[in-house]
C-alpha positions as semicolon CSV with decimal commas, in nm:
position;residue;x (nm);y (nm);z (nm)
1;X;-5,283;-3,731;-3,751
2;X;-5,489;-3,418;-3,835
3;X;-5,732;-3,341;-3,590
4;X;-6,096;-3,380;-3,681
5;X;-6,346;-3,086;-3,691
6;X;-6,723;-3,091;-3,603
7;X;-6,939;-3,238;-3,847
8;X;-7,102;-2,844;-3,919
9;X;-6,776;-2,696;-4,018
10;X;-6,700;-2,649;-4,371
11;X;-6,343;-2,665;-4,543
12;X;-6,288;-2,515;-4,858
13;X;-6,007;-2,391;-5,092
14;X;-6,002;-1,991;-5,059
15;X;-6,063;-1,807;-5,390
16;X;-5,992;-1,379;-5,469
17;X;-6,342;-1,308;-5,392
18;X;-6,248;-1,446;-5,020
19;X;-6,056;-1,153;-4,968
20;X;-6,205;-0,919;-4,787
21;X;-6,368;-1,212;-4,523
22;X;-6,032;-1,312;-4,495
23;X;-5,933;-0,969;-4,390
24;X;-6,208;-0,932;-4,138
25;X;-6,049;-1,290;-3,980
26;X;-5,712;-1,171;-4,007
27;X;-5,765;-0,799;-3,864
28;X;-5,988;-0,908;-3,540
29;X;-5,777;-1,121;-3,466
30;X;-5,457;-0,949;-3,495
31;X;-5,717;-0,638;-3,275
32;X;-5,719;-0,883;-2,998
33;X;-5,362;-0,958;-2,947
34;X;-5,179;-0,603;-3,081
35;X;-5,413;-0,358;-3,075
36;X;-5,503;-0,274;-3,445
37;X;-5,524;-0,504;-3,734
38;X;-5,201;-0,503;-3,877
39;X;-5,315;-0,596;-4,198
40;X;-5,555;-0,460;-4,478
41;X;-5,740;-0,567;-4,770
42;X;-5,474;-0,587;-5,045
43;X;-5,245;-0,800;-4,823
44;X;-5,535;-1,028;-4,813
45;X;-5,593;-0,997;-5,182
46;X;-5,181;-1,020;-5,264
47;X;-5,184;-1,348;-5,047
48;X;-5,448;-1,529;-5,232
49;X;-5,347;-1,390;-5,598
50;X;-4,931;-1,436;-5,515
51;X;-4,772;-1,637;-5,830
52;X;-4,676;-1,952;-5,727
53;X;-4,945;-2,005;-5,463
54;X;-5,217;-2,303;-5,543
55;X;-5,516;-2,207;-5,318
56;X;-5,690;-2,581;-5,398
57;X;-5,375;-2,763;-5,242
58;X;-5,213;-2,431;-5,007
59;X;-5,473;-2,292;-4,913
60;X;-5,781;-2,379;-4,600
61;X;-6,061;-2,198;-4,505
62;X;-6,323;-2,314;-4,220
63;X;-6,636;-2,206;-4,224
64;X;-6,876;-2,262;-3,889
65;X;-7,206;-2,208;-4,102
66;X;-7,116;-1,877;-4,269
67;X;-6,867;-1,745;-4,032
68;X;-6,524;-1,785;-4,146
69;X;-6,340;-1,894;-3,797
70;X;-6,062;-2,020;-4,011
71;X;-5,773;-1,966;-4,269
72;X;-5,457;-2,140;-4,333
73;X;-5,209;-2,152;-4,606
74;X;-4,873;-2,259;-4,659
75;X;-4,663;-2,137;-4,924
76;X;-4,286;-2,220;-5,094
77;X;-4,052;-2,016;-5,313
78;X;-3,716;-2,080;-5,439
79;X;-3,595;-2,432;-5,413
80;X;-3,860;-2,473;-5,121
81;X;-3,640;-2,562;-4,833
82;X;-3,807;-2,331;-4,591
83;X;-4,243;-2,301;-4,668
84;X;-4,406;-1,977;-4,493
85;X;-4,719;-2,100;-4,318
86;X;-5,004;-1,903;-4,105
87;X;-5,305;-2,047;-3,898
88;X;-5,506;-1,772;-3,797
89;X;-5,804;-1,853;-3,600
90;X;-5,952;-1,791;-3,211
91;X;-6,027;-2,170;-3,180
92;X;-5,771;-2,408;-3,071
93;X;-5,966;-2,711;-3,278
94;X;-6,022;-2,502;-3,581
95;X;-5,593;-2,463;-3,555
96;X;-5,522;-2,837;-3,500
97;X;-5,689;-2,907;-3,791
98;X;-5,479;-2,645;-4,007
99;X;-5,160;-2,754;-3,802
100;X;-5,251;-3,084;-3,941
101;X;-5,310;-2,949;-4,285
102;X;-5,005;-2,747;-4,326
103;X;-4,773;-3,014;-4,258
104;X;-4,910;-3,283;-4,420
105;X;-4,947;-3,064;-4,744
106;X;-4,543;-2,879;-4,616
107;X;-4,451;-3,280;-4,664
108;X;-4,609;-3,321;-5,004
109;X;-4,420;-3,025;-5,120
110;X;-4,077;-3,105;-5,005
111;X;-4,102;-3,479;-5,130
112;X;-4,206;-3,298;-5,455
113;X;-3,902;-3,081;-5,413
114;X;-3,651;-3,392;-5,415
115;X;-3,612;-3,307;-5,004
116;X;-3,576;-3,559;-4,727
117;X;-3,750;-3,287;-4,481
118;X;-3,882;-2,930;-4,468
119;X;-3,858;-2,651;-4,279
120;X;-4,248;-2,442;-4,192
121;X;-4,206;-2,058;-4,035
122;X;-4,461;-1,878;-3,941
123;X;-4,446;-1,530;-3,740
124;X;-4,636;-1,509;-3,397
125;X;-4,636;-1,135;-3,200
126;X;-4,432;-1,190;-2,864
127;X;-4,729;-1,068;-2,728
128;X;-4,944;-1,368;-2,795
129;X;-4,809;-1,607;-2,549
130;X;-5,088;-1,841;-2,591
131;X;-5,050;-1,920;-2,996
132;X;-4,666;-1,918;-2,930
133;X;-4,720;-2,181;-2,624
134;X;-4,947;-2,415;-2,855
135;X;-4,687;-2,406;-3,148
136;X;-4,427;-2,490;-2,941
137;X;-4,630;-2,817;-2,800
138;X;-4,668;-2,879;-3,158
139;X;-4,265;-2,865;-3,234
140;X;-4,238;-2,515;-3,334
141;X;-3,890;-2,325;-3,195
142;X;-3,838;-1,973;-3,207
143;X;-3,554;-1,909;-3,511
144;X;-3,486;-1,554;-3,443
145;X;-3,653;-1,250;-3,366
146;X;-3,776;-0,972;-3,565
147;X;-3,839;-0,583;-3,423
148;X;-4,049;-0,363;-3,624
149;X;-3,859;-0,025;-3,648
150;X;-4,020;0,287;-3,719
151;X;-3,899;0,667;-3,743
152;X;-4,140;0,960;-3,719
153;X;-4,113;1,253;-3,958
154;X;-4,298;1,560;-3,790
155;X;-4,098;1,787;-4,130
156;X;-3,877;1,804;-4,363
157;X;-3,630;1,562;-4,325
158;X;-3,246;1,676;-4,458
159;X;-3,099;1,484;-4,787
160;X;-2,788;1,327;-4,656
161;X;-2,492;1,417;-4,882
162;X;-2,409;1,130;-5,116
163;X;-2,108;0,939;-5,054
164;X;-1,787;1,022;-5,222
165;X;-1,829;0,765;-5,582
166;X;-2,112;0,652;-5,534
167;X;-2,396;0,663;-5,783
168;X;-2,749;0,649;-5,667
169;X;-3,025;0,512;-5,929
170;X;-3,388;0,612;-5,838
171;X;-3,585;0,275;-5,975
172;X;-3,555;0,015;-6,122
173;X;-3,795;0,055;-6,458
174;X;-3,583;-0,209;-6,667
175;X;-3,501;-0,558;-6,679
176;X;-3,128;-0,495;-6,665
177;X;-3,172;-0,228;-6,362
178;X;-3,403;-0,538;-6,180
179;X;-3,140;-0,790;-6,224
180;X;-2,887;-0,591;-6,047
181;X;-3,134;-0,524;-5,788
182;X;-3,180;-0,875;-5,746
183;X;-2,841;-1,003;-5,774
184;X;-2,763;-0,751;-5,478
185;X;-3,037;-0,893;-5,289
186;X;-2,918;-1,230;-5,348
187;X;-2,550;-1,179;-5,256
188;X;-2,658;-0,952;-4,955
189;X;-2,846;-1,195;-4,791
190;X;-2,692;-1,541;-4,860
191;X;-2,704;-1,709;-4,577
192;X;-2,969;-1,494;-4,349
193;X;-3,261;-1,721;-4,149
194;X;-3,573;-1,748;-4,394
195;X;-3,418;-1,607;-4,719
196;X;-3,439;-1,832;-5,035
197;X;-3,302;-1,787;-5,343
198;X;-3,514;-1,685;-5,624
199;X;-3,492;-1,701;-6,010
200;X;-3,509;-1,350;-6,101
201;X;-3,813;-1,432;-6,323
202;X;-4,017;-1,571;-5,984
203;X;-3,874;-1,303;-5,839
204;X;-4,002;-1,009;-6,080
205;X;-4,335;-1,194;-6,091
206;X;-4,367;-1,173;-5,705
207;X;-4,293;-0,828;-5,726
208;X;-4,495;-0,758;-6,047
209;X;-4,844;-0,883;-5,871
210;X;-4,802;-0,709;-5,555
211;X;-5,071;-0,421;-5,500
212;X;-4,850;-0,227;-5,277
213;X;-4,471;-0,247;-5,521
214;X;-4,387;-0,006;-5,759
215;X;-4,055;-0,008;-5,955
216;X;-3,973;0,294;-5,866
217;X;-3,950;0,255;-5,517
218;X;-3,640;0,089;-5,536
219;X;-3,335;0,254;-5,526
220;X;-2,938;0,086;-5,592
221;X;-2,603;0,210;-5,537
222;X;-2,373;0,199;-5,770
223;X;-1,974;0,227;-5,731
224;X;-1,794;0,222;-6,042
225;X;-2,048;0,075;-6,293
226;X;-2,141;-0,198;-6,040
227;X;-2,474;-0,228;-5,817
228;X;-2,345;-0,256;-5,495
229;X;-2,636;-0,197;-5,278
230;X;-3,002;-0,170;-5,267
231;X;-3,305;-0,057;-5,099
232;X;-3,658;-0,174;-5,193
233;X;-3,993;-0,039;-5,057
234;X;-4,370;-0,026;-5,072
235;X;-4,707;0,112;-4,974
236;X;-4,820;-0,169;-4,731
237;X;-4,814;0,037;-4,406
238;X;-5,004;0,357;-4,603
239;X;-5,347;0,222;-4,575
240;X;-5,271;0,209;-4,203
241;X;-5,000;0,443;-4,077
242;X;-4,958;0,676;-4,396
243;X;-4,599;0,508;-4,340
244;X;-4,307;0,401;-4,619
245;X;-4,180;0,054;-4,574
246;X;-3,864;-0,024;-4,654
247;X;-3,869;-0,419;-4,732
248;X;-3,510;-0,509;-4,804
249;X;-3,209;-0,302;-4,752
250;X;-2,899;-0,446;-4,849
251;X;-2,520;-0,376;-4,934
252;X;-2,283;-0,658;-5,107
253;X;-1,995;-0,726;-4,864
254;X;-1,735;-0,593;-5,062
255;X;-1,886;-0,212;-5,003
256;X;-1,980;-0,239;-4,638
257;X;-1,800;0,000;-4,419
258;X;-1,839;0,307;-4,627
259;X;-2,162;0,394;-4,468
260;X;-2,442;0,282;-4,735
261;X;-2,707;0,169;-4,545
262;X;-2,730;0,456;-4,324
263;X;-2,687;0,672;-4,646
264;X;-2,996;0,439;-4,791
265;X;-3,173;0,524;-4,490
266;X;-3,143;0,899;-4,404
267;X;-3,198;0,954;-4,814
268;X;-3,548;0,709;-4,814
269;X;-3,636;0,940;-4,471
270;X;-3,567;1,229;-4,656
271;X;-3,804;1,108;-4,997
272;X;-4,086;0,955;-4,692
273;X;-4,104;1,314;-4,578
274;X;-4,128;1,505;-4,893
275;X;-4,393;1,302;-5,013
276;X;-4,633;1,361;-4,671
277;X;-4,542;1,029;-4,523
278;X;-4,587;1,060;-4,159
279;X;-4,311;0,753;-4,076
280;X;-4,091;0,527;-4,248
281;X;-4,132;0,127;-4,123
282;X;-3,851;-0,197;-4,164
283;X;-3,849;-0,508;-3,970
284;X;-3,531;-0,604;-3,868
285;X;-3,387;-0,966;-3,789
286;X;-3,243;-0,915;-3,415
287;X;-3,002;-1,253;-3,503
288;X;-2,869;-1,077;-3,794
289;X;-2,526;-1,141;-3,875
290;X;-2,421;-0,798;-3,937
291;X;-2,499;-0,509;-3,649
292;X;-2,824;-0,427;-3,785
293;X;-3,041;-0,362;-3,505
294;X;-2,712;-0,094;-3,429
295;X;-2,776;0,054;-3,733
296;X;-3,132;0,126;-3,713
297;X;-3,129;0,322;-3,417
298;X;-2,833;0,506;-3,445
299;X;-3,042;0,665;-3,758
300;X;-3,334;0,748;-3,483
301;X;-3,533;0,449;-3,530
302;X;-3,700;0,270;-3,249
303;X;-3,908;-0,074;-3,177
304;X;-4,290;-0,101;-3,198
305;X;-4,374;-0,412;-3,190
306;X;-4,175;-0,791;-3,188
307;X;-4,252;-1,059;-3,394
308;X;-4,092;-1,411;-3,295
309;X;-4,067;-1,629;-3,572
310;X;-4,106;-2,021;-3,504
311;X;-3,972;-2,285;-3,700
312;X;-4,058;-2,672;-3,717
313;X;-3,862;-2,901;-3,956
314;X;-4,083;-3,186;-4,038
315;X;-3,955;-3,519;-4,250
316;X;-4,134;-3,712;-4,555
């Protein structure tokens, strides 16, 4: 049953313009448990604009008077077996009632979906023990954890020598060149806690709208003719940290053990440097099945901050 609010609260379906008071939600509250916001205006903006996301059936704001004290959204891509949801808010009422929400809209969408239950994640720091203890009374499990790397770049930073056959492509301004990048992606992480399957049309569309994504900040691999591994970044740690982030790193099984990755990642430290970032960011899924918290540091990376990420499978 969804928990009822206070007859002077308002509930409405967010909208662009709600950006940046969704920000200033999002950021205190992210202050109070971490330190600094963790989040900045276009995130806000690429939430609410993301293709495939329906604001008047996703998406909750509550309003106490003017004060937004509220926002909630849940959100599906692929063949929507797992739905990304967030509850932000400092009131425990205000996130019953978006609790309630979320999974009676995350039910709606996997009956829609042709699926007899649904899986909702959402990511809480480790350092908020008291959202993580209320999710859990609600159902919610932790699924794995993620660290959020970072390496420091006080210099240049050497250009590691290409492996022996390999072919490196800077971007990805083509269709062809983006549906090796994604069919990399897909093959690399098959399988992995969270990932789903995209066409590569939703995919290109997702990447397309995003404030932050440029083509060229991906880079593949290629070993005779064939993309064999990737390594995709953007600009959504520059407003904050003047750092790179390096969303997806991947190499197809068939070339692992020839030393890609760290090749991906000593070359993207080398192009952060050059180009007067001060860092280079990547979250990393501690329950991966390959080593790849291992890999991380051994290239001088080290953990700033955890992010557990809880998971409640719900039935129509």
């Amino acid at each position: 049953m969804t928990a009822v609010l206070p007859d002077t609260f308002i509930v409405r379906p967010p909208v662009e313009a709600d950006a940046q008071a969704v920000f200033d939600l999002v950021a205190a509250y992210n202050t109070s448990v971490v330190g600094f916001a963790d989040y900045t205006l276009d995130d806000a903006v690429d939430e609410l604009t993301e293709p495939g996301f329906d604001p008047t059936t996703d998406g909750w704001l509550v309003f106490d008077g003017n004060q937004l004290v509220g926002y909630g959204s849940i959100f599906g891509k692929g063949e929507f077996h797992v739905l990304d949801m967030d509850a932000v808010t400092s009131d425990p009422a205000v996130e019953a009632y978006l609790l309630g929400e979320i999974t009676r809209r995350g039910r709606e969408l996997a009956a829609a979906h042709g699926h007899t239950s649904v899986q909702l994640d959402t990511g809480v720091y480790r350092l908020d023990t008291a959202r993580r203890e209320r999710l859990e009374a609600q159902g919610y499990l932790r699924g794995t954890t993620f660290h959020r790397m970072r390496v420091d770049h006080h210099g240049p930073v050497p250009t590691p020598e290409t492996p022996a056959g390999v072919v490196v492509r800077r971007g990805t301004p083509d269709e062809q060149s983006q549906k090796a990048a994604h069919q990399v992606l897909n093959e690399a992480f098959a399988g992995q806690y969270g990932f789903e399957t995209r066409s590569f049309e939703e995919w290109r569309a997702s990447h397309e709208a995003q404030s932050t994504f440029d083509w060229s900040g991906m880079t593949l691999l290629e070993i005779d003719g064939k993309a064999v591994a990737m390594c995709e970044c953007t600009d959504a740690f520059v407003p904050d940290d003047n750092c790179n982030y390096i969303g997806r790193l991947g190499v197809l099984d068939e070339a692992r053990g020839k030393g890609l990755a760290k090749f991906l990642l000593r070359d993207q430290f080398a192009l952060d440097a050059a180009a007067g970032r001060t860092g280079t960011l990547l979250h990393v899924d501690t329950n991966n099945p390959t080593p790849a918290l291992g890999l991380y540091l051994s290239v001088g990376m080290t953990e700033s901050l955890v992010i557990d990420s809880l998971r409640c499978t719900i039935d129509v």
